[in-house]
C-alpha positions, -999 to +999 in steps of 0.1 A: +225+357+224+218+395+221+238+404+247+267+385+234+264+400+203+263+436+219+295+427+242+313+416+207+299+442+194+315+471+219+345+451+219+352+458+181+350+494+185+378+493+215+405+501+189+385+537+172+373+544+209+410+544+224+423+560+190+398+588+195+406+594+234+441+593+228+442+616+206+419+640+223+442+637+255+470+647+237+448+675+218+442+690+253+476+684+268+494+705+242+471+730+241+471+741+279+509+736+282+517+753+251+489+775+250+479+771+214+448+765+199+468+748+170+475+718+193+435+713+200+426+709+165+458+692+151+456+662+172+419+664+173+412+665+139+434+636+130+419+611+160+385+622+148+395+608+113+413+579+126+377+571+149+358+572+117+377+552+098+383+527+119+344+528+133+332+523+094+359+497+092+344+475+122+306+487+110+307+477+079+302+441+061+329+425+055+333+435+016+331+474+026+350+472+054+381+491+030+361+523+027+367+525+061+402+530+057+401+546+025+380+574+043+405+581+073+434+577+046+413+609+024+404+629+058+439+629+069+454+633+040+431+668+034+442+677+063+477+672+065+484+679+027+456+704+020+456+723+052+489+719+069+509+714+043+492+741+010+473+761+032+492+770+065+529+766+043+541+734+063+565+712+049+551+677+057+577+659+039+610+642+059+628+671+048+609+697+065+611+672+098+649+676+096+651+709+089+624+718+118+642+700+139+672+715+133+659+752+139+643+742+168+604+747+151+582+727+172+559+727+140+532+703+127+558+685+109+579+676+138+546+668+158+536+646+131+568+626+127+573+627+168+537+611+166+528+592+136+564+580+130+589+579+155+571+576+194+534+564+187+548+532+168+554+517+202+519+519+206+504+513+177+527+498+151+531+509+110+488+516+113+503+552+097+511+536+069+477+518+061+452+544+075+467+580+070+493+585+046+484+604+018+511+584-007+492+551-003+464+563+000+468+571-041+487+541-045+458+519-030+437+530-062+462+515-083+448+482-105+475+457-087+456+450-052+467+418-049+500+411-052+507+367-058+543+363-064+557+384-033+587+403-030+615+405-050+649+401-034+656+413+002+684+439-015+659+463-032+644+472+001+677+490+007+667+514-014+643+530+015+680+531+038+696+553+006+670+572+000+660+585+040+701+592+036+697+609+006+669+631+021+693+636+053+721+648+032+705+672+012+691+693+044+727+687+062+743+701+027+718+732+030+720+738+064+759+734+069+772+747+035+746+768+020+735+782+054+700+776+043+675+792+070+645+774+073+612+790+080+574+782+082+552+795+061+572+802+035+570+801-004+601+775+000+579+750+021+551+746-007+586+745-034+598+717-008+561+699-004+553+698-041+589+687-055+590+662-024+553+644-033+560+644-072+590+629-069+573+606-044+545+595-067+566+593-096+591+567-086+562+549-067+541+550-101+566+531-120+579+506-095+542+496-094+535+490-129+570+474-132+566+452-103+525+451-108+523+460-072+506+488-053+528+488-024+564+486-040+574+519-031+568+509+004+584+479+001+617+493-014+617+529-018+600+548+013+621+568+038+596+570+065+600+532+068+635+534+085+620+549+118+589+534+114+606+497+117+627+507+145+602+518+169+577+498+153+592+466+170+580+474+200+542+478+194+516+467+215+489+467+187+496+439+170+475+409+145+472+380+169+459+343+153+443+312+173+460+283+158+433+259+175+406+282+149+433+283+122+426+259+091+461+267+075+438+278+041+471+305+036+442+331+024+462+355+052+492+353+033+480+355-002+459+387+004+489+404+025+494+432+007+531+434+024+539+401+016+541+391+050+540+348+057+511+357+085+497+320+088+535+311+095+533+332+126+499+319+136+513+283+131+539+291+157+511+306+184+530+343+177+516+374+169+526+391+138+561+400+148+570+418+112+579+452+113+566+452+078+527+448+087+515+481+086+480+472+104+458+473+075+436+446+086+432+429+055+444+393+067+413+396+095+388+407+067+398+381+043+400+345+071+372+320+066+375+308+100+378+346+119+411+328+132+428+365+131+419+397+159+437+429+171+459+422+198+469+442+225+499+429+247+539+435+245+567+415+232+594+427+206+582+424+170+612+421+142+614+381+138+604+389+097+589+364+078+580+375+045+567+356+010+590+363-022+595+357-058+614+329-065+647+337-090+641+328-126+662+297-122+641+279-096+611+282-118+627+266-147 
């Protein structure tokens, strides 16, 4: 018995322990072909956050398993917002990605969207969404954890297409017709980060009272989910269930804090195949029967299945 215990014990840490290497390796790999120390703590730094998290999460008991990811959700966040972003001058909003990438700035913005955002979905999913971005991780304090009626209609979520184009447009305008230069370090970059995370938290503030949901603004409103979902289809990581274990209790699906239908996946024998689930790891906290695990395999993710609100008229 012990040495089963030990074996499940090892194989719960799998996910921090790859997290932590992987990182490392690309920590080291940048730094000796680009010959930066900058590299070496970057990606260090954040997979040394990601391990702690992620470790406290599988340490834990089951009701403080949260603080694990509230803890690599606050050391990534210091990092990239206090450091990278007030500190060092680094615009760390999807703005200073495009406008990076349009200079040519290989700079801890484009690394992090290259990363977090764009290529390391394929690995690992949305998990940027539920374990280091600094929005949530304010939005996750907010009084609405739980969210019972679902989504609203499918054509508020557009509002995440307009507002990545929006973002898009305003550097092209800059750029093209202003023949705005953009620099690091500058006193623009802080004008950019500030402006860029108020009007962030502001619109994500009042969707979530109006809505009485934490997550709304990632639901509807976030520009970083239009990449995320593309690349995101792809993941290996994904949450697998074992219908045989399954009791069909639907406690998955009420606790998703995306709204996603998870026990309609697991009644299939599919992983979860939304590009919605951002990896949080709620629905294999909160099963009675320990029916849900992190999965590691490929197949193509995007088959959505998702609770919502029904219209006024259907509840009359």
């Amino acid at each position: 018995m012990g040495a089963k215990e030990e074996s499940l014990h090892f194989k719960n840490l799998m996910v921090p322990i790859i997290l932590l290497v992987g990182f490392w390796g690309l920590a080291v790999i940048f730094w000796q072909i680009k010959d930066r120390i900058f590299f070496l703590y970057n990606f260090g730094i954040i997979g040394t956050s990601l391990f702690i998290g992620f470790g406290l999460y599988e340490i834990l008991p089951r009701r403080k398993k949260p603080i694990g990811r509230k803890v690599a959700q606050a050391l990534v966040g210091l990092y990239m917002v206090g450091f990278l972003g007030l500190f060092m001058k680094e615009n760390m909003q999807i703005e200073g990605f495009f406008f990076y990438l349009s200079a040519g700035i290989f700079g801890g913005s484009v690394i992090h969207y290259l990363v977090a955002k764009i290529l390391g979905p394929v690995l690992f999913g949305r998990g940027y969404c539920a374990w280091a971005c600094w929005t949530s991780a304010v939005l996750d304090l907010l009084p609405y954890t739980r969210n019972k009626q679902g989504r609203v209609s499918h054509r508020w979520e557009w509002l995440r297409y307009a507002h990545f184009i929006a973002s898009f447009g305003a550097v092209l305008l800059l750029l093209v017709v202003f023949a705005y230069e953009p620099e690091q370090h500058s006193w623009d970059v802080l004008y950019w980060l500030v402006g860029g995370n108020l009007l962030y938290y502001t619109v994500a503030f009042v969707l979530a009272f109006a809505l009485k949901d934490n997550r709304a603004f990632c639901k509807y409103a976030c520009p970083i989910a239009v990449p995320l979902k593309l690349t995101s289809r792809f993941s290996a990581l994904k949450i697998a269930g074992d219908p045989k274990t399954c009791n069909d209790c639907g406690a998955c699906s009420k606790i998703c804090p995306m709204d996603i239908d998870v026990s309609a996946y697991v009644k299939q024998g599919k992983r979860v195949l939304s590009t919605e689930c951002i990896f949080c790891n709620t629905c294999i906290t909160t099963c009675p029967e320990k029916a849900l695990t992190a999965s590691f395999t490929f197949d193509i993710g995007g088959a959505e299945k998702i609770r919502r609100r029904e219209p006024e008229a259907a509840r009359r």
